[in-house]
FIBA-889265 format. One record per atom (N, C-alpha, C): x, y, z. Coordinates in Angstrom, 3 decimals, always signed. Example, Ala and Ser with C-alpha at 12.3 -4.5 7.8 and 13.67 -1.06 7.14 Angstrom:
BEGIN
@u->+13.190&v->-5.690&w->+7.800;
@u->+12.300&v->-4.500&w->+7.800;
@u->+13.200&v->-3.300&w->+7.800;
@u->+12.850&v->-2.250&w->+7.080;
@u->+13.670&v->-1.060&w->+7.140;
@u->+12.900&v->+0.030&w->+7.870;
END
This chain:
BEGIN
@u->+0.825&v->-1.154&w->+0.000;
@u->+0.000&v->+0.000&w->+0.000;
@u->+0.885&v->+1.238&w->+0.000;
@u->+0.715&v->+2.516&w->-0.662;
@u->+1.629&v->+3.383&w->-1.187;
@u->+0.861&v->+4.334&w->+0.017;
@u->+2.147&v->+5.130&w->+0.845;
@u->+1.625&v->+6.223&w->+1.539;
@u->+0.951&v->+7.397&w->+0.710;
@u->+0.499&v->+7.808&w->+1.688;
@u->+0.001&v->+9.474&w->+1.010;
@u->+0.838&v->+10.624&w->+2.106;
@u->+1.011&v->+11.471&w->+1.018;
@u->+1.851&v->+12.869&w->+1.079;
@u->+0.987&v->+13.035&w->+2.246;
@u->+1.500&v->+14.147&w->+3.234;
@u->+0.329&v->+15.441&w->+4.124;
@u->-0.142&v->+16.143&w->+3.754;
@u->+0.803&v->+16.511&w->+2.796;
@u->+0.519&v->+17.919&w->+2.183;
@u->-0.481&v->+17.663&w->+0.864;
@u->-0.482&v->+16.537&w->+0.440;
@u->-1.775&v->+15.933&w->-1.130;
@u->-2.618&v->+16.101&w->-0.130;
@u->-3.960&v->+16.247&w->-0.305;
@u->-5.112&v->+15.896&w->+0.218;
@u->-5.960&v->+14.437&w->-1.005;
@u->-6.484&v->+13.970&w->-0.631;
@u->-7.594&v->+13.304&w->-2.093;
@u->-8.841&v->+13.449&w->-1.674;
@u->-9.419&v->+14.674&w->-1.172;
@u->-10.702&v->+15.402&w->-1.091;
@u->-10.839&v->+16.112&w->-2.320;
@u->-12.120&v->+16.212&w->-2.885;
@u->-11.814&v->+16.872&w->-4.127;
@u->-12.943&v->+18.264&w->-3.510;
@u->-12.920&v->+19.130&w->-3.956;
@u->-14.280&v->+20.072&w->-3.937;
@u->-14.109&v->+21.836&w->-3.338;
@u->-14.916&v->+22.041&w->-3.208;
@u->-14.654&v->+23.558&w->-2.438;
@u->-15.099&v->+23.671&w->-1.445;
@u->-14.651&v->+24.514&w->-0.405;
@u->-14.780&v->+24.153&w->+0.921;
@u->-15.780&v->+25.532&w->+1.328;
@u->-16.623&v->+25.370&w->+2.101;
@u->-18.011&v->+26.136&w->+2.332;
@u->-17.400&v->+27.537&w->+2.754;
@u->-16.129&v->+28.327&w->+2.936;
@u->-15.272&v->+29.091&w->+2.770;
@u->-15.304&v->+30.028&w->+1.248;
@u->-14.707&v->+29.111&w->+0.557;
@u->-14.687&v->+29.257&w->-0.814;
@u->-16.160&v->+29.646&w->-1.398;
@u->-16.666&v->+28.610&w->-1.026;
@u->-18.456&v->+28.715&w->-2.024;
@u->-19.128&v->+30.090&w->-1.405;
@u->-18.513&v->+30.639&w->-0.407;
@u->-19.460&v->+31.410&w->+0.627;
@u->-18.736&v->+33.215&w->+0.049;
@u->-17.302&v->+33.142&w->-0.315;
@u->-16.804&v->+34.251&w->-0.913;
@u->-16.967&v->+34.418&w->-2.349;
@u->-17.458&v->+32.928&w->-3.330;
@u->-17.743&v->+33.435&w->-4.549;
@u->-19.247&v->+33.927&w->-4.617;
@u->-20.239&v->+33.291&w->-3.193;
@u->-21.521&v->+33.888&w->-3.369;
@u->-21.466&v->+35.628&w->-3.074;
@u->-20.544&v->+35.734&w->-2.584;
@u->-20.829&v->+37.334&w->-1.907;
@u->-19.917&v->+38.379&w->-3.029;
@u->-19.075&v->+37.794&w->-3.805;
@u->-18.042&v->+38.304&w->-5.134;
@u->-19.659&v->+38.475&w->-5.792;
@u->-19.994&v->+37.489&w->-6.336;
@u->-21.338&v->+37.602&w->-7.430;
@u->-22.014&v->+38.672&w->-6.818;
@u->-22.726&v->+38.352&w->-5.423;
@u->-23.469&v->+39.462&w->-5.399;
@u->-23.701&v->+41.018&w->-5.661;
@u->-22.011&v->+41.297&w->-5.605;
@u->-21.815&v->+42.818&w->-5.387;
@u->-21.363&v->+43.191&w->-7.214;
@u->-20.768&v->+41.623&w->-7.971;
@u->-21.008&v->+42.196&w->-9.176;
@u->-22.216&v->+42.609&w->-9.633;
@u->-23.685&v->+41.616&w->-9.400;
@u->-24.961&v->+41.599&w->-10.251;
@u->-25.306&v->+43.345&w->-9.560;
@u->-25.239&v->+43.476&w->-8.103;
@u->-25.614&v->+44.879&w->-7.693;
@u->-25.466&v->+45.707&w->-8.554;
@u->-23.794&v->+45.681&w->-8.868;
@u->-23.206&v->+46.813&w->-9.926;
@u->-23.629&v->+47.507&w->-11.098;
@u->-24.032&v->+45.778&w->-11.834;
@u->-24.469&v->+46.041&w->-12.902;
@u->-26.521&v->+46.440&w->-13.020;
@u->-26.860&v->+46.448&w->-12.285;
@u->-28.513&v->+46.335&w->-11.898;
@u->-28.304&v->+48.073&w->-11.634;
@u->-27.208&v->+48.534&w->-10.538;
@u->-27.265&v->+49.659&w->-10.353;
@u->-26.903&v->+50.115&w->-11.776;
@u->-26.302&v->+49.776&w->-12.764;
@u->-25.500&v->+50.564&w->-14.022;
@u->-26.842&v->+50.536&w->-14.608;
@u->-27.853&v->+49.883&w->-14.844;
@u->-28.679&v->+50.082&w->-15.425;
@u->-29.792&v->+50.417&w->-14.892;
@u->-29.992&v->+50.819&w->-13.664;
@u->-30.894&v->+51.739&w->-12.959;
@u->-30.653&v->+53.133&w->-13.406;
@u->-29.485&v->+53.615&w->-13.497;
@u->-29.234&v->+54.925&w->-13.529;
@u->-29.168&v->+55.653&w->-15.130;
@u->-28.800&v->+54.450&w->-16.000;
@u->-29.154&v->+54.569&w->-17.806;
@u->-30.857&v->+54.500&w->-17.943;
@u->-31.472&v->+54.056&w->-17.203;
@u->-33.176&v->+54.498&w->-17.208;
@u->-33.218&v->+55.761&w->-16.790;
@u->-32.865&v->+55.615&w->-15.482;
@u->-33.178&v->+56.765&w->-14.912;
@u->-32.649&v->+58.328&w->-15.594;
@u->-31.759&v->+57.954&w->-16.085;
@u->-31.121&v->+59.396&w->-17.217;
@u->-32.082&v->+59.528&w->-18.457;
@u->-32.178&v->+58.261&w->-19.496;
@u->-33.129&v->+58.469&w->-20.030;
@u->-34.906&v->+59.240&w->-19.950;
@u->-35.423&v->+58.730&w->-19.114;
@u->-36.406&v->+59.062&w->-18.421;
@u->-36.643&v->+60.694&w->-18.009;
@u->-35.718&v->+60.799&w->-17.510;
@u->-35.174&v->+62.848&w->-17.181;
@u->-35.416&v->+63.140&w->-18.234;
@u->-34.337&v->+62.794&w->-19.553;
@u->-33.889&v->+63.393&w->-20.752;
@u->-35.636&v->+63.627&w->-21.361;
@u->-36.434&v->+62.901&w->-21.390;
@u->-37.690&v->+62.538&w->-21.882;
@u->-38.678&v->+63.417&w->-21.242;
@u->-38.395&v->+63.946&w->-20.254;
@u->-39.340&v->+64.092&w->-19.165;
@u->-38.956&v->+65.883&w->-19.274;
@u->-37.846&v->+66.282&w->-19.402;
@u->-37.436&v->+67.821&w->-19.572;
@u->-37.802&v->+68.060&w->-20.747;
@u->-37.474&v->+67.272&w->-21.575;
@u->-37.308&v->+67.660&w->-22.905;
@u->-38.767&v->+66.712&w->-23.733;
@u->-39.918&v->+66.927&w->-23.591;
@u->-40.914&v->+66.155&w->-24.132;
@u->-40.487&v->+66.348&w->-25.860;
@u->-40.187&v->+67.206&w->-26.560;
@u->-39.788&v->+67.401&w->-27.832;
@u->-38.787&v->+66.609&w->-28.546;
@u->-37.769&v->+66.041&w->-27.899;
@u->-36.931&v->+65.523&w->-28.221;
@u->-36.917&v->+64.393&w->-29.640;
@u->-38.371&v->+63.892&w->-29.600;
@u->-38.751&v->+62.840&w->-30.014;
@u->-38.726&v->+63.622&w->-31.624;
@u->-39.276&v->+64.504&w->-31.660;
@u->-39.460&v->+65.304&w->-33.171;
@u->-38.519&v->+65.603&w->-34.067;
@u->-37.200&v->+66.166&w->-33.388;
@u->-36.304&v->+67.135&w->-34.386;
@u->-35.645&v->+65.759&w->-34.650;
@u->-35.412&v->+64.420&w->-34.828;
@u->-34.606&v->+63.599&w->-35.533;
@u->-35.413&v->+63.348&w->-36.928;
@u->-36.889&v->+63.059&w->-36.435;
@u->-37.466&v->+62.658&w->-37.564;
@u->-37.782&v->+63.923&w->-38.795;
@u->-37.637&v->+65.188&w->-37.858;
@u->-37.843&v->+66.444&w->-39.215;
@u->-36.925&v->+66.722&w->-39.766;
@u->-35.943&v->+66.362&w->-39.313;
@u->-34.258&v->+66.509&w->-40.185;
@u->-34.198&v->+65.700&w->-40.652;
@u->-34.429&v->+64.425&w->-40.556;
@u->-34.117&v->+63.416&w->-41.564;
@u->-35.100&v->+63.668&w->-42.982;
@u->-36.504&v->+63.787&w->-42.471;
@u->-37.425&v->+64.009&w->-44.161;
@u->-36.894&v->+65.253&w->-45.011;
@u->-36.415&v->+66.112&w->-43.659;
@u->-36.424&v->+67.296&w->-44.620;
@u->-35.107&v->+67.384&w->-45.509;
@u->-33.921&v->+66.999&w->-44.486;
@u->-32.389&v->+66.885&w->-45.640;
@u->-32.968&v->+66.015&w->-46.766;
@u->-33.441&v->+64.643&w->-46.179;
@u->-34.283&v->+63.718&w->-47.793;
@u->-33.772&v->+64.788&w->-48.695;
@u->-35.339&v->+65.446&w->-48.679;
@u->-36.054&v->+66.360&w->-49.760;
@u->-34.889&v->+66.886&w->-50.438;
@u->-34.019&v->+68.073&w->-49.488;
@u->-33.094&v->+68.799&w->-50.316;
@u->-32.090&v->+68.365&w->-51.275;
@u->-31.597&v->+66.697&w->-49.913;
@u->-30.515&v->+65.801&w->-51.050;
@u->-30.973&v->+65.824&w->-52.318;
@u->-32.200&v->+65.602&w->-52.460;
@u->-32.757&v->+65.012&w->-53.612;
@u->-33.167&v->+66.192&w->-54.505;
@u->-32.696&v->+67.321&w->-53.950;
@u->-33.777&v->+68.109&w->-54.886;
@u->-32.893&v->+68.473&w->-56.380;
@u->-33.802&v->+68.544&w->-57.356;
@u->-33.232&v->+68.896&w->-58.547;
@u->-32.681&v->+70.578&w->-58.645;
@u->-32.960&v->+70.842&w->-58.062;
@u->-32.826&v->+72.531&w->-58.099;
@u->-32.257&v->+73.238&w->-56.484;
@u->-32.078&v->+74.592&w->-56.469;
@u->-32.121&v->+74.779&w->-55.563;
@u->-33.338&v->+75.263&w->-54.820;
@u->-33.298&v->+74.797&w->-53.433;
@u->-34.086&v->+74.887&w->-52.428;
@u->-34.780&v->+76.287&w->-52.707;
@u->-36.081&v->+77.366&w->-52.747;
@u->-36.124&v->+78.440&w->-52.451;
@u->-37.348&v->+78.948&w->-51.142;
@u->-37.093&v->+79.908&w->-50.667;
@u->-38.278&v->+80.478&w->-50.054;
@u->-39.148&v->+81.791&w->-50.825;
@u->-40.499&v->+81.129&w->-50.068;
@u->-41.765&v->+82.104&w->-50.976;
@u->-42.157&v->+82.674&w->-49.235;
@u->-42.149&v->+84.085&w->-49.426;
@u->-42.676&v->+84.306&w->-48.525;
@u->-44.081&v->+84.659&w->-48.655;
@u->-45.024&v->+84.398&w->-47.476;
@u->-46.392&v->+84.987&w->-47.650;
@u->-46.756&v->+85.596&w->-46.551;
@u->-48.246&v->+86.209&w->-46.376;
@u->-48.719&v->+87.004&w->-45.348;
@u->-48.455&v->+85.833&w->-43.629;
@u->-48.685&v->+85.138&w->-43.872;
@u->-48.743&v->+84.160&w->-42.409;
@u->-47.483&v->+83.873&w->-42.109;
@u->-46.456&v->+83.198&w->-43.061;
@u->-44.954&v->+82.634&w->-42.806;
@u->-44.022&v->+82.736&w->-44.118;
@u->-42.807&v->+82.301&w->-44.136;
@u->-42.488&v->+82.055&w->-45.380;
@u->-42.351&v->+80.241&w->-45.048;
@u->-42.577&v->+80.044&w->-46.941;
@u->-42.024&v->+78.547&w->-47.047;
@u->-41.404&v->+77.940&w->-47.507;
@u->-40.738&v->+76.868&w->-47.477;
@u->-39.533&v->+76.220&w->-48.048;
@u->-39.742&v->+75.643&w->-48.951;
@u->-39.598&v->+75.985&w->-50.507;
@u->-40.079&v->+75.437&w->-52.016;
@u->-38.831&v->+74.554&w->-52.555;
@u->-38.902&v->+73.326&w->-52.659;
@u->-37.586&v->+72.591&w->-53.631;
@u->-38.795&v->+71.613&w->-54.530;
@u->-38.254&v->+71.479&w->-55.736;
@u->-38.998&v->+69.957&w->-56.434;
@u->-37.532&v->+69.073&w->-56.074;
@u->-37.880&v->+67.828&w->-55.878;
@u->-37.444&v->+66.626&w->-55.244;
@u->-37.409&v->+65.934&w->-55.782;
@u->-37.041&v->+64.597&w->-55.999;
@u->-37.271&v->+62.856&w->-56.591;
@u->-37.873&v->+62.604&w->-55.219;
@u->-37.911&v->+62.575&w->-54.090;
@u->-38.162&v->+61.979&w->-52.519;
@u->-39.669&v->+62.288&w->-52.776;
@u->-40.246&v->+61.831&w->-53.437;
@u->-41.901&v->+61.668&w->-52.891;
@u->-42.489&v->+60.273&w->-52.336;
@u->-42.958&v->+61.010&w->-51.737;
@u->-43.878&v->+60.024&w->-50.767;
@u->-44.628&v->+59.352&w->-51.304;
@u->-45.345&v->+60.178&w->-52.554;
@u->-46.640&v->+59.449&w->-53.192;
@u->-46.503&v->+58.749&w->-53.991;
@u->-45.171&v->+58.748&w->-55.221;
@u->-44.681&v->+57.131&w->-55.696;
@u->-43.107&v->+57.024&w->-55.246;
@u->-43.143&v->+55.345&w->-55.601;
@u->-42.380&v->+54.612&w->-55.214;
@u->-41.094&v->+55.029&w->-56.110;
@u->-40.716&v->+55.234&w->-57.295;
@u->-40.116&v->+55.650&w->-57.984;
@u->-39.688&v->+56.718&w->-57.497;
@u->-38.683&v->+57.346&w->-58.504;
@u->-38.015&v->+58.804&w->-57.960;
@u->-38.623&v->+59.742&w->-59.283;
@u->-39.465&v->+60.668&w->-59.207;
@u->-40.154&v->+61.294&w->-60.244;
@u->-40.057&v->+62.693&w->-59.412;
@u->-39.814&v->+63.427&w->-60.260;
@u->-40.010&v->+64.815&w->-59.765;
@u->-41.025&v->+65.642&w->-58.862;
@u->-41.331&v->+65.939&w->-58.128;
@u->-42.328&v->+66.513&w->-57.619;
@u->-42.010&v->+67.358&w->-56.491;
@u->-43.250&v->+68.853&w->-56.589;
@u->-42.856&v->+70.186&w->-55.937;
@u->-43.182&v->+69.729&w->-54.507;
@u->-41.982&v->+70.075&w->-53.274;
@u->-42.567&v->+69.516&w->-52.175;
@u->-42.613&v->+71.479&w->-51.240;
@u->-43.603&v->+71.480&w->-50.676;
@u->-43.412&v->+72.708&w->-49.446;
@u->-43.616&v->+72.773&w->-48.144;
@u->-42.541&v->+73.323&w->-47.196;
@u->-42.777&v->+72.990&w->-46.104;
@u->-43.593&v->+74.163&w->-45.581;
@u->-44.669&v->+74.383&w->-44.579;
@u->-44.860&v->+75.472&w->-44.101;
@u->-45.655&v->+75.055&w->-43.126;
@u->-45.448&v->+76.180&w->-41.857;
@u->-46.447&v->+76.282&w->-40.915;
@u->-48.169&v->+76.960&w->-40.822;
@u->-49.298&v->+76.368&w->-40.331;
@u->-50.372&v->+76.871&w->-40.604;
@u->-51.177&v->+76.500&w->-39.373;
@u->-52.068&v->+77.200&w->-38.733;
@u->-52.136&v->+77.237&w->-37.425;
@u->-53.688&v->+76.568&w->-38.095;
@u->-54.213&v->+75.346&w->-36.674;
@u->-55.050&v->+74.820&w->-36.874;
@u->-56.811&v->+75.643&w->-36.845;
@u->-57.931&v->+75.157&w->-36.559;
@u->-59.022&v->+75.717&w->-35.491;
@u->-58.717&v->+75.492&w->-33.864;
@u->-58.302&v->+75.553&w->-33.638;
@u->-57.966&v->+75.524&w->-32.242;
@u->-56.473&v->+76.569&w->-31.713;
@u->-56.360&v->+76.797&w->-32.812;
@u->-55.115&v->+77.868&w->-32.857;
@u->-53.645&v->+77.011&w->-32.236;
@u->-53.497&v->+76.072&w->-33.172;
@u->-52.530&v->+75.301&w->-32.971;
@u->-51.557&v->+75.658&w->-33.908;
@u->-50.357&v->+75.498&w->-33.638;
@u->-49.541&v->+75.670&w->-35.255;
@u->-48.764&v->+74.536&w->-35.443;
@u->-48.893&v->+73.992&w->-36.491;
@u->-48.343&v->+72.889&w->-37.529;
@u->-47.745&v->+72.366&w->-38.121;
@u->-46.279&v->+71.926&w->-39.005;
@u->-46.006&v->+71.864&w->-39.807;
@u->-46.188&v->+70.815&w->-40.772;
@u->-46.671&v->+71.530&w->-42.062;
@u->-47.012&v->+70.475&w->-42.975;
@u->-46.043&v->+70.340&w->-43.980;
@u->-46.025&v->+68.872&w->-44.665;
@u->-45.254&v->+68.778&w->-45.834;
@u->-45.976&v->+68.326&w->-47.061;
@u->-46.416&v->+69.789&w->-47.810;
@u->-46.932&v->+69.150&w->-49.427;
@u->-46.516&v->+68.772&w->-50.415;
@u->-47.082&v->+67.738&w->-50.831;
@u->-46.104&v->+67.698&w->-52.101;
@u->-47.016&v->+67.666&w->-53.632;
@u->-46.532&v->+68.071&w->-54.440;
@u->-47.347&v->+68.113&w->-55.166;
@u->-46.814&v->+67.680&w->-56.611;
@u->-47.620&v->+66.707&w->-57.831;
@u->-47.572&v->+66.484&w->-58.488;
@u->-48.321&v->+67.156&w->-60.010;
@u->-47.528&v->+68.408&w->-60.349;
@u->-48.214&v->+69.298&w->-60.833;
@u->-48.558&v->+68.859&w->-62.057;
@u->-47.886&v->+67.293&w->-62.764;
@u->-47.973&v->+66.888&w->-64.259;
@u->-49.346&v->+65.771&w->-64.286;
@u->-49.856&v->+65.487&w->-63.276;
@u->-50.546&v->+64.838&w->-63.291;
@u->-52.202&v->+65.213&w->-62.194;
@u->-51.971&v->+66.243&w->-62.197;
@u->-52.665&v->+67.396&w->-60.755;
@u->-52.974&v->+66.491&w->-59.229;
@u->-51.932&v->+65.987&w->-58.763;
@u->-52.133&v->+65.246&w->-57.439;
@u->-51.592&v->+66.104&w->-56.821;
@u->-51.611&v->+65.637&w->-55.550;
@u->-51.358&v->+66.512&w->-53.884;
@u->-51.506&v->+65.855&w->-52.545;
@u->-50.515&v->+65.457&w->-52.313;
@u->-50.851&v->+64.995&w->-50.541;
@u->-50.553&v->+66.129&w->-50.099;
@u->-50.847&v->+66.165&w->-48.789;
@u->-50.368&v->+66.962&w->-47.535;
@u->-50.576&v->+66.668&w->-46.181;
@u->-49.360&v->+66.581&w->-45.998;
@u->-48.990&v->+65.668&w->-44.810;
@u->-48.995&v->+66.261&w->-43.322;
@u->-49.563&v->+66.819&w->-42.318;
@u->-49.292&v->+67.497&w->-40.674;
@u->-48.256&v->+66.622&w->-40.331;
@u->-47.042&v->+67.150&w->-40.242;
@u->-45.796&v->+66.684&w->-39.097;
@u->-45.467&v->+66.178&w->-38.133;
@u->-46.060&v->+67.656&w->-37.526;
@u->-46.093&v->+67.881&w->-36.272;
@u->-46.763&v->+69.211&w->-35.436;
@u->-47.325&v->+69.164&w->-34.421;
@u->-48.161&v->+70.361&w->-33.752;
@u->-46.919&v->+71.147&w->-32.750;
@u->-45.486&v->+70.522&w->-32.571;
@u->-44.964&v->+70.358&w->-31.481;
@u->-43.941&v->+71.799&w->-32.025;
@u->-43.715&v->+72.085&w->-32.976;
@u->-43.183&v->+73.532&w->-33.890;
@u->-43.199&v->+74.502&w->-33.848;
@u->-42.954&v->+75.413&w->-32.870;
@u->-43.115&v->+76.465&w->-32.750;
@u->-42.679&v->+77.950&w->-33.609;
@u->-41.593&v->+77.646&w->-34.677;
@u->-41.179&v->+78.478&w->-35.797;
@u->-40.526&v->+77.583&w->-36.600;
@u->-39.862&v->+77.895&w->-37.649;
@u->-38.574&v->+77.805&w->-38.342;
@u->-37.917&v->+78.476&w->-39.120;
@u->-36.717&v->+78.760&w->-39.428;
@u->-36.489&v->+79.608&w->-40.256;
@u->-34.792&v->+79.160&w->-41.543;
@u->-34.778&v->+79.508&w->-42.483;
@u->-33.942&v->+79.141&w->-43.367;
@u->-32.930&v->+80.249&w->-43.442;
@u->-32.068&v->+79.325&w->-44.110;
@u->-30.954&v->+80.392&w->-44.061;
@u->-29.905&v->+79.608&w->-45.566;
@u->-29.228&v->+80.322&w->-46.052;
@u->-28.381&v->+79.914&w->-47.327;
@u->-27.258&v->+80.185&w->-47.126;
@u->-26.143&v->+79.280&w->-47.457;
@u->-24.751&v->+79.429&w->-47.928;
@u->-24.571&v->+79.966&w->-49.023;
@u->-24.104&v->+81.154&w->-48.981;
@u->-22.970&v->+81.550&w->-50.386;
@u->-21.735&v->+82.258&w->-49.707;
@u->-20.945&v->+81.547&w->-50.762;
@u->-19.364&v->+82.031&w->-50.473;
@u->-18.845&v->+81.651&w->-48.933;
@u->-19.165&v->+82.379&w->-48.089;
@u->-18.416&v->+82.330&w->-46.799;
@u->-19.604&v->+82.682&w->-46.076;
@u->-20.451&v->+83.109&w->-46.514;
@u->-21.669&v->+83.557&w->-44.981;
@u->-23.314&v->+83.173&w->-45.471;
@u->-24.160&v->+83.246&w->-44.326;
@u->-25.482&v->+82.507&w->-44.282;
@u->-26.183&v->+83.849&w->-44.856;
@u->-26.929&v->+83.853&w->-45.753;
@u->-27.573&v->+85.062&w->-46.571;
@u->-29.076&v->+84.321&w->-46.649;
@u->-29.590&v->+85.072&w->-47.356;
@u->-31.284&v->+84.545&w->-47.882;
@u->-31.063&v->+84.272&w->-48.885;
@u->-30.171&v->+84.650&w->-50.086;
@u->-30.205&v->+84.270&w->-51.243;
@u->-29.938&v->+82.797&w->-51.785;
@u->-30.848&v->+82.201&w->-52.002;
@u->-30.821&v->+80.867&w->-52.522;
@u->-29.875&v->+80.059&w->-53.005;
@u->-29.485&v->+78.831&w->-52.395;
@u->-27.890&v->+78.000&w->-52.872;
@u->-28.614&v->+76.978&w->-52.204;
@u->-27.770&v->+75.575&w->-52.577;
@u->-27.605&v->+74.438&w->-52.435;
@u->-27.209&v->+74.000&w->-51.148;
@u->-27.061&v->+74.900&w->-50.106;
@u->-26.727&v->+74.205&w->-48.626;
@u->-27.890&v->+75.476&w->-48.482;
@u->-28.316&v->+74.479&w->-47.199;
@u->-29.614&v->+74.834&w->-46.548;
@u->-29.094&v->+75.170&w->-45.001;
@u->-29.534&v->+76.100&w->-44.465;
@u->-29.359&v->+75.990&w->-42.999;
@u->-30.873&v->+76.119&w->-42.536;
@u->-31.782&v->+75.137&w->-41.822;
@u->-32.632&v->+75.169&w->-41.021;
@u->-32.776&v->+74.961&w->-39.595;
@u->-33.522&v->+75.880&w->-39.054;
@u->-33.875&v->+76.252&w->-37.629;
@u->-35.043&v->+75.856&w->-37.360;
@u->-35.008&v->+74.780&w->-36.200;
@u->-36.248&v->+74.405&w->-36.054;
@u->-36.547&v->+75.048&w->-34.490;
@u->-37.657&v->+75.828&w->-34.178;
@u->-38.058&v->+76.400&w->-32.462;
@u->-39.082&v->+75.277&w->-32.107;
@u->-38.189&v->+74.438&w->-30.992;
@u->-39.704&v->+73.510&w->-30.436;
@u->-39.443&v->+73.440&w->-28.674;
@u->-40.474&v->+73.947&w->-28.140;
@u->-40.349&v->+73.529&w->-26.328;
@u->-39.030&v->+75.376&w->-26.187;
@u->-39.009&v->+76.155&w->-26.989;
@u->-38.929&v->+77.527&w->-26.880;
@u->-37.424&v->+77.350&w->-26.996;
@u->-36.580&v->+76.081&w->-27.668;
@u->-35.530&v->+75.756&w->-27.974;
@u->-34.827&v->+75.762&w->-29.082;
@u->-33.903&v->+76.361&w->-29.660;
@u->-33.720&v->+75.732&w->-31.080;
@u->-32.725&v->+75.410&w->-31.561;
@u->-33.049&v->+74.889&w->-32.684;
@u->-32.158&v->+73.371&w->-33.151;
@u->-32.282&v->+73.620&w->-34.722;
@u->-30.450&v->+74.198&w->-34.992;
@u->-29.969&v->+74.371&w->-36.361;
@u->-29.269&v->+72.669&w->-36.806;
@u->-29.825&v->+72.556&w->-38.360;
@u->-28.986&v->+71.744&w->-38.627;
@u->-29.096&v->+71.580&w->-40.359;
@u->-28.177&v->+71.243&w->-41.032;
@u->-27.738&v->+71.815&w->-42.199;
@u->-27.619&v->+70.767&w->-43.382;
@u->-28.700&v->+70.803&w->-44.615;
@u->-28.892&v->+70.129&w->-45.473;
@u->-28.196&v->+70.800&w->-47.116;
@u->-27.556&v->+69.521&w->-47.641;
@u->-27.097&v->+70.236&w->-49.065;
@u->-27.420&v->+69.097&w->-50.273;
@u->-28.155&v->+70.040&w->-51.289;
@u->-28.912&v->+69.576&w->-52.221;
@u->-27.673&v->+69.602&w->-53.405;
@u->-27.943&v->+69.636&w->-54.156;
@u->-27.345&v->+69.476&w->-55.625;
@u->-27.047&v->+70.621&w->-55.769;
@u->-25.927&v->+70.570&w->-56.683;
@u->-24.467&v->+71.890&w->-56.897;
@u->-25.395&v->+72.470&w->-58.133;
@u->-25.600&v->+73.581&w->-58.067;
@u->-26.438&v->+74.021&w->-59.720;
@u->-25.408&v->+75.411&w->-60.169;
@u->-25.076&v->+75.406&w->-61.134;
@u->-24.107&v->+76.228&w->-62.049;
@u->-25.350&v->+77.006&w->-62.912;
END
C-alpha cells in the first residue's frame, strides 16, 4: 500500500469558505451592474421628461435633408402674409415609389384651435395630385438660411441651414442639395 503525502489531500471540492466568498463576489457584481442600469433608465427618463420634444427634431431633419438631397434645383423660399415657405422639387416623394419629380413645401399653418403645424406638401403638378402631410403640432417656428461664399444670406444656394423652435428651444442643422451652375 503506497503512503500518502500530508501535504496531497484526495478530497476533491470547495470548501463552504470558498463557495461562501464566490456567493458574496457575485453578489456585489450583479448589484453593480442592476445599479448601471438603474441609472441609464433613470437618465433616459429625465432626458424625456425635460425635454418632451426631443422625439421630433430627428425625424424632421431626416425628411427634410431627404427632400433637399434630392432636390433637382435649388431649395427656395416664398414668402407669404402668415410665414415664409420652403419650395424645392425633389425625386423623394412620398406618393410614388419611384423617384419622379415633384414640388414639395414645407410650411407652418395654425389649426381651429389655434394650434400651429407643420405640414409637408407635395405636389404632383404633371398629373394634378397633392398629398399633404401634418408633421407635427410640437413647432413652434422655423427659419432658413443659405450658404454663399463664406456667410449665411437669404439668397438661394444648395446648402440649406434650417432652424427648427420647439419647447422655446432651437435646433440648427444643415442640409445640401445638388451643386447648380
Amino acid at each position: 500500500m503506497a503512503q500518502q503525502s500530508p501535504t496531497h489531500s484526495t478530497t476533491e471540492g470547495f470548501t463552504l469558505l470558498e463557495i461562501l466568498i464566490a456567493t458574496v463576489l457575485m453578489g456585489i457584481i450583479i448589484l453593480g451592474v442592476a445599479s448601471f442600469f438603474k441609472a441609464i433608465t433613470t437618465g433616459a427618463t429625465y432626458l424625456k421628461s425635460s425635454n418632451p420634444h426631443l422625439d421630433v427634431i430627428p425625424k424632421l431633419v431626416t425628411i427634410i435633408s431627404q427632400d433637399i438631397r434630392c432636390s433637382t434645383q435649388e431649395p427656395q423660399v416664398e414668402h407669404s402674409l402668415e410665414n415664409d415657405v420652403l419650395v424645392m422639387v425633389t425625386t423623394n416623394s412620398l406618393m410614388y415609389s419611384g423617384s419622379k419629380p415633384v414640388k414639395v413645401e414645407y410650411y407652418i399653418k395654425e389649426n381651429d384651435r389655434g394650434k400651429k403645424i407643420l405640414y409637408r406638401k407635395e405636389t404632383d403638378e404633371e398629373e394634378g395630385k397633392e398629398l399633404t402631410i401634418p408633421l407635427t403640432d410640437k413647432l413652434e417656428g422655423f427659419a432658413f438660411k443659405f450658404y454663399s461664399g463664406n456667410q449665411w444670406t437669404d439668397k438661394p444656394s444648395d446648402i440649406v441651414k434650417i432652424t427648427l423652435k420647439v419647447g422655446g428651444k432651437e435646433y440648427s442643422f444643415v442640409a445640401r442639395g445638388i451643386a447648380v451652375e
